[in-house]
Wavefront OBJ file of the C-alpha trace (Angstrom):
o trace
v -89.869 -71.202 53.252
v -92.764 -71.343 50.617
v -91.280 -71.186 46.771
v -91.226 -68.061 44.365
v -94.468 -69.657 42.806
v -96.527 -69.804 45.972
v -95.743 -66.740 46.879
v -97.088 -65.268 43.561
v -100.254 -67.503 43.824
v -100.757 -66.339 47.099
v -100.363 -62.632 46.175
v -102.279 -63.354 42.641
v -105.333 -64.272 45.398
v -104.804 -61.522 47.812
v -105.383 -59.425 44.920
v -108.300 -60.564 43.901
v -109.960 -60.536 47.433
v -109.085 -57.047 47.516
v -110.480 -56.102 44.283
v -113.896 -57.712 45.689
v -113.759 -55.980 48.929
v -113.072 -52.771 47.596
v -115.947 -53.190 45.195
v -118.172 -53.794 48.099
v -116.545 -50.793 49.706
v -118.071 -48.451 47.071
v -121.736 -50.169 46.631
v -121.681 -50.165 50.232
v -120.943 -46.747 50.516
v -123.710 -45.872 47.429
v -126.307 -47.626 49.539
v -125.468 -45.737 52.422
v -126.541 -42.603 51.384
v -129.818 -43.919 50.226
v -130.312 -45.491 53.597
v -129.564 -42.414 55.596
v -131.909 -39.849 53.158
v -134.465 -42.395 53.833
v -134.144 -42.929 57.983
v -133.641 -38.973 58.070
v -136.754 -38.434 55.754
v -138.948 -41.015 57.629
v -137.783 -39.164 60.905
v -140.387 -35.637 60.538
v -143.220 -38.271 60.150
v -142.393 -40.401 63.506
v -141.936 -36.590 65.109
v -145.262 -35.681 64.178
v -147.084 -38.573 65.239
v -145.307 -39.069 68.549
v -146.497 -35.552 68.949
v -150.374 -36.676 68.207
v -150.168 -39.767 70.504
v -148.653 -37.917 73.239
v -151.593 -35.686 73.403
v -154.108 -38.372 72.709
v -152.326 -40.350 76.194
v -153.043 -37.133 77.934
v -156.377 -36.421 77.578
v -159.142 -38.169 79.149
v -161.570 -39.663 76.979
v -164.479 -41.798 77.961
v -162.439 -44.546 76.493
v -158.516 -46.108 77.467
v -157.174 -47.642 74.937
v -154.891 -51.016 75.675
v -151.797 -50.039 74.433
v -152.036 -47.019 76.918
v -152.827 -49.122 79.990
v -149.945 -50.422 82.410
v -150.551 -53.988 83.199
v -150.270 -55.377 87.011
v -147.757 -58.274 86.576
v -145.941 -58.656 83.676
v -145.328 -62.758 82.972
v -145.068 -62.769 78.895
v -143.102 -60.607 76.844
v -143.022 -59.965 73.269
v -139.664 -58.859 71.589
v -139.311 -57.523 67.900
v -135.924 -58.350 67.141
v -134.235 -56.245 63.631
v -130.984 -57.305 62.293
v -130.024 -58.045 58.911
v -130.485 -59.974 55.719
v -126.859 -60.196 54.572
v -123.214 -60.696 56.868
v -120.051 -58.933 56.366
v -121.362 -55.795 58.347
v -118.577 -56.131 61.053
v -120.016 -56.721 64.886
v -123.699 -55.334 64.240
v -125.658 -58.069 64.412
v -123.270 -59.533 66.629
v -123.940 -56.804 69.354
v -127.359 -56.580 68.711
v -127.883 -60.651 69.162
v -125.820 -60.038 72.299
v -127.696 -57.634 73.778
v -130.962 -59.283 73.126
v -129.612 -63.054 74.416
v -128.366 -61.158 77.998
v -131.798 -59.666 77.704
v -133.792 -63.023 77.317
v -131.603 -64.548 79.769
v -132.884 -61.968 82.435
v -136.356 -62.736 81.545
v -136.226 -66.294 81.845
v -134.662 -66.301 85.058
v -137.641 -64.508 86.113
v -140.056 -67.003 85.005
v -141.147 -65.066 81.875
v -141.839 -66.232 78.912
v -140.225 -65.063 75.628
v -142.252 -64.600 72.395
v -140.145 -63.023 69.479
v -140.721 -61.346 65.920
v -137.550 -61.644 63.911
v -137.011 -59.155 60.859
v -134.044 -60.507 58.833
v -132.059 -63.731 58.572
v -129.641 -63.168 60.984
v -132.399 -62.595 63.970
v -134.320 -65.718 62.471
v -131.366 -68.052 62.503
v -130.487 -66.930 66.078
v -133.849 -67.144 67.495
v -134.094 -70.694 65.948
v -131.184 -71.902 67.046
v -131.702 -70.505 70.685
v -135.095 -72.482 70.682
v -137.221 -69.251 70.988
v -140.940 -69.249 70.214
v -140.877 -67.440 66.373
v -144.182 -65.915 66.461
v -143.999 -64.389 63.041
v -140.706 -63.247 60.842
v -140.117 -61.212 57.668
v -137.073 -62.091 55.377
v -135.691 -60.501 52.152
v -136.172 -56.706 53.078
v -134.007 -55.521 50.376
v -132.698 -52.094 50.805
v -135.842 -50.115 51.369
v -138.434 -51.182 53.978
v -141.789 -51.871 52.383
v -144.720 -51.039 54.681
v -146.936 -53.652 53.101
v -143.990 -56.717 53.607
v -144.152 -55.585 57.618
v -147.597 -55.304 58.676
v -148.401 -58.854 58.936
v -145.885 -60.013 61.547
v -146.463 -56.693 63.311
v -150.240 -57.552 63.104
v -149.665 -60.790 64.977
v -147.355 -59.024 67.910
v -150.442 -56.384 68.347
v -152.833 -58.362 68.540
v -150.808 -60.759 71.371
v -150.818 -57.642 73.267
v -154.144 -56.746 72.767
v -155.243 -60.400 73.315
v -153.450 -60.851 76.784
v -151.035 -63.208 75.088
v -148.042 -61.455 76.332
v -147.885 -58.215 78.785
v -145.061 -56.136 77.149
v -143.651 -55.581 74.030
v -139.930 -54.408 73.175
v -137.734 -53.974 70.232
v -134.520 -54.032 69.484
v -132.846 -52.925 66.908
v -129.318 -50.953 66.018
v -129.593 -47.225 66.340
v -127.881 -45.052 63.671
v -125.281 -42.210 65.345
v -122.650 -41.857 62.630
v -121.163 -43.590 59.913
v -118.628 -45.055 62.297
v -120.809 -45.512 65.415
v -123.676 -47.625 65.315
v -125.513 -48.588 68.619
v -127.758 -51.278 69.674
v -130.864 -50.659 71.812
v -133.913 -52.022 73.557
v -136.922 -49.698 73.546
v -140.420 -50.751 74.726
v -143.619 -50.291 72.296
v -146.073 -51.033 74.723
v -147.229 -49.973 77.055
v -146.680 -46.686 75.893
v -144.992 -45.411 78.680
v -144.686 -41.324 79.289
v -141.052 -41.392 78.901
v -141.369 -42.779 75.309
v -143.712 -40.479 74.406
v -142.813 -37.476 76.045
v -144.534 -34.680 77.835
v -147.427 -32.680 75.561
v -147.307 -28.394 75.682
v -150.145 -27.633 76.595
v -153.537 -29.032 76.218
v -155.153 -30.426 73.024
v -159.373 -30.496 72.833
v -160.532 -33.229 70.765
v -164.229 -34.102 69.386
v -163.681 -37.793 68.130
v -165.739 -38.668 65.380
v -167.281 -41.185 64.966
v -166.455 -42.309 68.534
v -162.698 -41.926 70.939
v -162.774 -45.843 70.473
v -162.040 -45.880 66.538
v -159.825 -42.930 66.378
v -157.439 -43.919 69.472
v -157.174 -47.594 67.492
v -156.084 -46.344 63.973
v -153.571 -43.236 65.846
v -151.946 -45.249 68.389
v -151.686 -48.717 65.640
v -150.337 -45.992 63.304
v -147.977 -44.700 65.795
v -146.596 -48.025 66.953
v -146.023 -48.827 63.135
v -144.304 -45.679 62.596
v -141.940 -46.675 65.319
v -141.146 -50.089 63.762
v -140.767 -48.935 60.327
v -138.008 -46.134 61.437
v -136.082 -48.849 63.903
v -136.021 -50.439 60.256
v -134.836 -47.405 58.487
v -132.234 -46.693 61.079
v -130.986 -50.259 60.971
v -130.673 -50.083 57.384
v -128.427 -47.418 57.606
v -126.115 -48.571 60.037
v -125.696 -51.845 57.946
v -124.627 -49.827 54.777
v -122.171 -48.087 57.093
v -120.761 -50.877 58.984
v -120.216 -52.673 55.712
v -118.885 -49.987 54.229
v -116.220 -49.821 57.125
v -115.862 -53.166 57.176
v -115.119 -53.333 53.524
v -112.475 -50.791 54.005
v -110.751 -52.242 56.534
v -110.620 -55.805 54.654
v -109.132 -53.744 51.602
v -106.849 -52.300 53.933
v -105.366 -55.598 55.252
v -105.478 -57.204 51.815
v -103.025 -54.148 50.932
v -101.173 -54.855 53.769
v -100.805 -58.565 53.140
v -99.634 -57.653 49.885
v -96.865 -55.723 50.720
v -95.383 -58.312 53.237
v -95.850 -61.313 50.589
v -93.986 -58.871 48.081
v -91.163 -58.159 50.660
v -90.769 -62.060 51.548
v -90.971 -62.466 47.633
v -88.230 -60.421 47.259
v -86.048 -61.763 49.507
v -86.922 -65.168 48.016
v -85.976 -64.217 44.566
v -82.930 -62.243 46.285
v -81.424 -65.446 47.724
v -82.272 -67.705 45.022
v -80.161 -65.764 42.530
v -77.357 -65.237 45.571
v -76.929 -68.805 45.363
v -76.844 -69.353 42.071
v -74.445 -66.320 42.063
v -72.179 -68.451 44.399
v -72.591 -71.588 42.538
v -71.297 -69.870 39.521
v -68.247 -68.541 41.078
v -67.359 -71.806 43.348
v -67.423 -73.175 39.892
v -65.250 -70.853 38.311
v -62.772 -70.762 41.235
v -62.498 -74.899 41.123
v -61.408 -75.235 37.423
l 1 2 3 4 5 6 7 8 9 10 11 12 13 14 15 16 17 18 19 20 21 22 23 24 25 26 27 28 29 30 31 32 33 34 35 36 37 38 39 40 41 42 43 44 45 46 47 48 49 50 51 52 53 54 55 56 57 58 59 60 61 62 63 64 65 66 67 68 69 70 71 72 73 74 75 76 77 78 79 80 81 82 83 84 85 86 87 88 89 90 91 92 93 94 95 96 97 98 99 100 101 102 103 104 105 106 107 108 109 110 111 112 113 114 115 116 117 118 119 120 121 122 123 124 125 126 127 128 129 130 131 132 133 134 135 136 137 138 139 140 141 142 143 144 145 146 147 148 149 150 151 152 153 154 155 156 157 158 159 160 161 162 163 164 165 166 167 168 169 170 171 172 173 174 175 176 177 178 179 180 181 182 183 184 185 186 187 188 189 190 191 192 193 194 195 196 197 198 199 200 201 202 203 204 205 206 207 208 209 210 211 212 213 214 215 216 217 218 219 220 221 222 223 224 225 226 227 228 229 230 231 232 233 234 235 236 237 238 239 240 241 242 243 244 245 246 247 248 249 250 251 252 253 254 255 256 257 258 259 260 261 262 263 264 265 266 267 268 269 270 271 272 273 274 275 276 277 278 279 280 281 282 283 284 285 286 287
């Protein structure tokens, strides 16, 4: 059995974890609400748009854009993969990274080949390590999601679809439901398929000016962006909250821990003076 002294050293460390985790607990838990405001404020915008695109995929111009056109065989894929800068956010990455690897794995025993976007470490490292092709990437997000930061890797996975370079284009990312329930997904950007954009009421008339071809490029390019920058937004949220429950759950244990090394510390202390106790009187008794 470990000495008095260990004990305390081990306790004097518990401590101090706990003070760090709980610390984390409360930025984490700042941060969240930030995050949330933001993904629930960017959400009227994506509405709105979606709205506008699923009109525009509706009517019949003289001109079809790509992104609305279904392609025969489908032999390249593009994925957009959003995950995190930072660790200590419980499974979230982890399930994401799962889901996307099972994913991959499907593809490839298809014959298709894989082309990925990563948007935080965590994605990057995995991708590399898996041996993926990195087409672009985008590091150091911070807490807010800068539009500007973004539109150069999503640039380059637009213009693979637009270029034939790959056939579909997916992203995942982890889908805010509550502070304690986070979920990771797989949606497809393009084709934009009915289901994603949904069913128009009614009919819209449009006079495109100065021609369908310019206006259907900057709406639907807007619209995919939109969609990309609140998979961002919702991610960001359901970091802060699974570190923030995370966090809590470490300070939890580390009070846990405590108790038991106090109760073992105890008894420790208890015996020690026993036996001295019964030292003293064996001597006692003997003279």
């Amino acid at each position: 059995m470990p000495g008095s002294k260990e004990i305390r050293n081990k306790i004097k460390s518990v401590q101090n974890t706990r003070k760090i985790t709980k610390a984390m607990e409360m930025v984490a838990a700042s941060k969240m609400r930030r995050a949330q405001e933001r993904m629930r404020t960017a959400r009227p915008y994506g509405e709105k748009i979606r709205n506008v695109a699923a009109h525009i995929s509706h009517a019949n111009p003289e001109y079809r854009h790509p992104f609305l056109l279904e392609r025969d065989t489908v032999k390249r894929i593009g994925i957009i993969v959003v995950t995190t800068d930072k660790g200590l956010c419980g499974g979230l990455n982890t399930n994401l990274l799962r889901l996307a690897l099972n994913r991959i794995k499907d593809w490839e025993a298809q014959g298709e080949e894989i082309e990925v976007c990563a948007f935080g470490n965590k994605g990057l490292g995995f991708m590399q390590r898996l041996g993926a092709k990195v087409a672009s990437h985008v590091t150091g997000l911070g807490d807010k999601p800068h539009m500007e930061k973004l539109i150069g890797a999503v640039k380059v996975m637009l213009d693979g679809y637009i270029h034939d370079r790959f056939d579909r284009l997916v992203i995942f990312y982890t889908k805010f439901i509550n502070t304690m329930k986070q979920e990771p997904v797989m949606e497809q950007l393009l084709p934009l398929s009915g289901e994603k954009l949904g069913t128009p009421e009614g009919s819209w008339d449009y006079i495109y000016e100065p021609d369908a071809r310019v206006v259907l490029d900057q709406v639907l390019t807007r619209y995919i962006e939109a969609l990309i920058y609140q998979a961002l937004t919702e991610n960001m949220a359901s970091e802060q909250s699974a570190r923030m429950v995370a966090m809590k759950a470490a300070s939890d244990n580390a009070g846990n821990v405590i108790d038991e090394l106090t109760l073992i510390y105890n008894k420790t202390r208890q015996a020690s003076i026993t036996k001295e106790l019964s030292e003293i009187v064996g001597g006692a008794a003997a003279v």
